[in-house]
C-alpha positions as CSV (number, residue, x, y, z in Angstrom):
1,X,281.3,138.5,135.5
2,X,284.7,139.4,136.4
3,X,285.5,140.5,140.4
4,X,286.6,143.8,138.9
5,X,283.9,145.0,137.2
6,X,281.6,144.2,140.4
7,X,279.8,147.2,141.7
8,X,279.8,147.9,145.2
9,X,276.1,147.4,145.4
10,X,277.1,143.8,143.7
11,X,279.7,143.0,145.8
12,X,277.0,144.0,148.9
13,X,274.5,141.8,147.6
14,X,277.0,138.2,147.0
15,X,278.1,139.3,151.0
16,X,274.3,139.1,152.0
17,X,273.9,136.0,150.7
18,X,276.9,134.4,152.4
19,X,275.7,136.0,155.6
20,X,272.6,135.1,154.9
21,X,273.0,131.3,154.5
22,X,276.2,131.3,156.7
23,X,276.0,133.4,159.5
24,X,279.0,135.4,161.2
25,X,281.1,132.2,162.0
26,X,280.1,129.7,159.3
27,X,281.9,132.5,156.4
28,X,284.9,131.7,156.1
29,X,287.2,134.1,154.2
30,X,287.8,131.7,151.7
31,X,284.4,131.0,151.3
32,X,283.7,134.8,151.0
33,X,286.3,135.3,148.3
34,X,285.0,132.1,146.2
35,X,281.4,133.6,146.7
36,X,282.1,137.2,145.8
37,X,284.3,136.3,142.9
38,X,287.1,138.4,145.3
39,X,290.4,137.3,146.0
40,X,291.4,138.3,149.7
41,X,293.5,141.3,149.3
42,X,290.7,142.6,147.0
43,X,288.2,142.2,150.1
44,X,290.4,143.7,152.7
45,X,291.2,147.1,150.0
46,X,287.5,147.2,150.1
47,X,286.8,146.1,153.3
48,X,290.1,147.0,155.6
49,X,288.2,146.2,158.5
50,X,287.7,142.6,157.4
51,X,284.7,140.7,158.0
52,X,283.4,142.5,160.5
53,X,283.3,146.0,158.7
54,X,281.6,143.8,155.4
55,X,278.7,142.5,158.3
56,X,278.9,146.3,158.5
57,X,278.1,147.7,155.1
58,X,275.9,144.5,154.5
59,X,273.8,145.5,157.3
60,X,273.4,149.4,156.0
61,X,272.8,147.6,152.8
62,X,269.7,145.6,154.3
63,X,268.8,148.8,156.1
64,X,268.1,150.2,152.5
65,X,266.1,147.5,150.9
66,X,264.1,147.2,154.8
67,X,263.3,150.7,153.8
68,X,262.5,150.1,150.6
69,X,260.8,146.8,150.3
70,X,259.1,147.1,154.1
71,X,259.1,150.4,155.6
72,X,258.2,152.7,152.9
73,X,255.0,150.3,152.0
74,X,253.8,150.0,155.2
75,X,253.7,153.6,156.3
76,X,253.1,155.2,152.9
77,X,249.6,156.2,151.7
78,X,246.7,154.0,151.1
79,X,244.3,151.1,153.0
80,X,246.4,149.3,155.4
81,X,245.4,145.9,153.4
82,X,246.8,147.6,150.3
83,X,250.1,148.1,152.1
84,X,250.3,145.5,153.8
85,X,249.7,143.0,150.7
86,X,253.0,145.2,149.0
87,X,254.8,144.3,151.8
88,X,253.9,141.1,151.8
89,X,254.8,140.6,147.9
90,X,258.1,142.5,149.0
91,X,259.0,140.0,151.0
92,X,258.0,137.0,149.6
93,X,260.3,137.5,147.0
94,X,262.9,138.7,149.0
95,X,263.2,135.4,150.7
96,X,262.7,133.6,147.4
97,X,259.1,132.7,148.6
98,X,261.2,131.1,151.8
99,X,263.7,129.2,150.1
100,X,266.3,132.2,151.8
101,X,266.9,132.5,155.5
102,X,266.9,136.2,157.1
103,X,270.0,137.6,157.5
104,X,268.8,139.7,160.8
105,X,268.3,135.9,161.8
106,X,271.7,134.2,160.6
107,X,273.6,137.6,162.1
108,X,272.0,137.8,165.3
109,X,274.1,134.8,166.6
110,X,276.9,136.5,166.7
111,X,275.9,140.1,166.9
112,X,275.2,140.8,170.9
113,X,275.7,144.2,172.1
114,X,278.2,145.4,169.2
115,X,277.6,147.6,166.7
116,X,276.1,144.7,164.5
117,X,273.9,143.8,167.3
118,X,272.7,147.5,167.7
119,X,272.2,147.9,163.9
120,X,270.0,144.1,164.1
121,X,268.0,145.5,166.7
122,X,267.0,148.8,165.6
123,X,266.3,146.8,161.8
124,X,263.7,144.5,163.4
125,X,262.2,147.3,166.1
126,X,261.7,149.4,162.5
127,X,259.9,146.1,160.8
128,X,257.7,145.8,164.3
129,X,257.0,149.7,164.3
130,X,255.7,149.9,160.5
131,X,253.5,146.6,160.8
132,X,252.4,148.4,164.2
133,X,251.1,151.5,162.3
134,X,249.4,149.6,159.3
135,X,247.5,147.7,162.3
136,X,246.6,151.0,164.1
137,X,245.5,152.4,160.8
138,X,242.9,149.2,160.6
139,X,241.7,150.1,164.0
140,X,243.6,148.2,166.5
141,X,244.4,150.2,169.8
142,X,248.2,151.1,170.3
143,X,248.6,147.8,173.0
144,X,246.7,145.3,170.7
145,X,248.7,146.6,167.8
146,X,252.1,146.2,168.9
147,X,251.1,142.9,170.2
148,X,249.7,141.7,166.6
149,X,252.8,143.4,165.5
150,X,255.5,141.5,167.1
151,X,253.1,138.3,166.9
152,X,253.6,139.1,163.0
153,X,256.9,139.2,163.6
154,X,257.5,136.0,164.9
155,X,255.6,134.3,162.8
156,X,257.9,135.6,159.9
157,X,260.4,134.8,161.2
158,X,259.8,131.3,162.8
159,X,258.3,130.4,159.3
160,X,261.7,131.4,157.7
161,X,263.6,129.1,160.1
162,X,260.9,126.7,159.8
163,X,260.7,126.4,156.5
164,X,264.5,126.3,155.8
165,X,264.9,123.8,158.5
166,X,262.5,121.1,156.9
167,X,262.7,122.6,153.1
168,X,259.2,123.1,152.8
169,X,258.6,126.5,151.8
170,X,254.9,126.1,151.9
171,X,255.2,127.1,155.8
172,X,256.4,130.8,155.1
173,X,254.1,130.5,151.8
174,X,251.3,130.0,154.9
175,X,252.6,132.3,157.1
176,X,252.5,135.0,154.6
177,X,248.9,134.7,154.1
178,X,247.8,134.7,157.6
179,X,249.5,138.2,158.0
180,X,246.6,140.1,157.1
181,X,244.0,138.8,159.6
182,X,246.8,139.1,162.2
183,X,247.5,142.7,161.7
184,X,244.5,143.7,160.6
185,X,241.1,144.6,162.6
């Protein structure tokens, strides 16, 4: 498809994958153009801020799918293993089953105490909060929740970085179905 007719949802998505696999320092405006189908002067009329402002916009992008995909399942109605098997199917297939690294991950490298850093933190604390409530829901107390909820978190995570590292994707696979009995009462 041509660079022109790209929406800006399109355009959104070919950023998070170059963040996602590259990081902050590893994307290169040239290789941003060549993966957006963009020449440069096309991504600084839509991004004048340059690669900063696009970490920008891809991280309110992310914030819409984390609602979406995460957030909304989690703390909608219905049993907390109901939800929590929609979230898990949410994310499976948002990391490709764990073939795609985690762009709160590959950002947070450079990200610190800017905005991007502040955006990266309050995505994750969001994640931590919703798996928190689906654990309350299955009876956990408030401490024992939040642990199992970060514990959840890490495990994600570490399986992502894990999995990438040694291109096994049978570890997230794994980590995906032990979520349940570690949110879950």
């Amino acid at each position: 498809m041509p660079a022109p007719l790209l929406t800006r949802d399109e355009i959104l998505a070919r950023l998070l994958e170059v963040f996602r696999s590259r990081g902050y320092e590893g994307a290169s405006m040239t290789l941003i153009s060549k993966e957006t189908g963009l020449g440069k002067a096309s991504l600084y009329h839509h991004f004048p801020g340059g690669k900063d402002e696009m970490v920008a916009e891809v991280l309110k992008h992310v914030d819409g799918i984390l609602e979406q995909f995460v957030i909304a399942p989690l703390t909608g109605a219905g049993a907390p293993e109901a939800k929590l098997n929609t979230m898990i199917k949410n994310i499976d297939q948002f990391y490709c089953g764990g073939e795609k690294g985690c762009v709160l991950d590959s950002l947070s490298i450079k990200a610190g105490s800017d905005a991007s850093g502040i955006k990266l933190k309050e995505q994750m604390k969001a994640w931590i909060k919703a798996m928190e409530s689906v654990s309350k829901e299955s009876g956990c107390d408030a401490r024992e929740a939040r642990e199992r909820a970060e514990e959840a978190m890490a495990s994600i995570q570490g399986a992502l970085v894990v999995a990438r590292a040694i291109e096994n994707k049978s570890v997230f696979q794994r980590a995906l179905k032990r979520l349940p009995e570690q949110l879950l009462k």
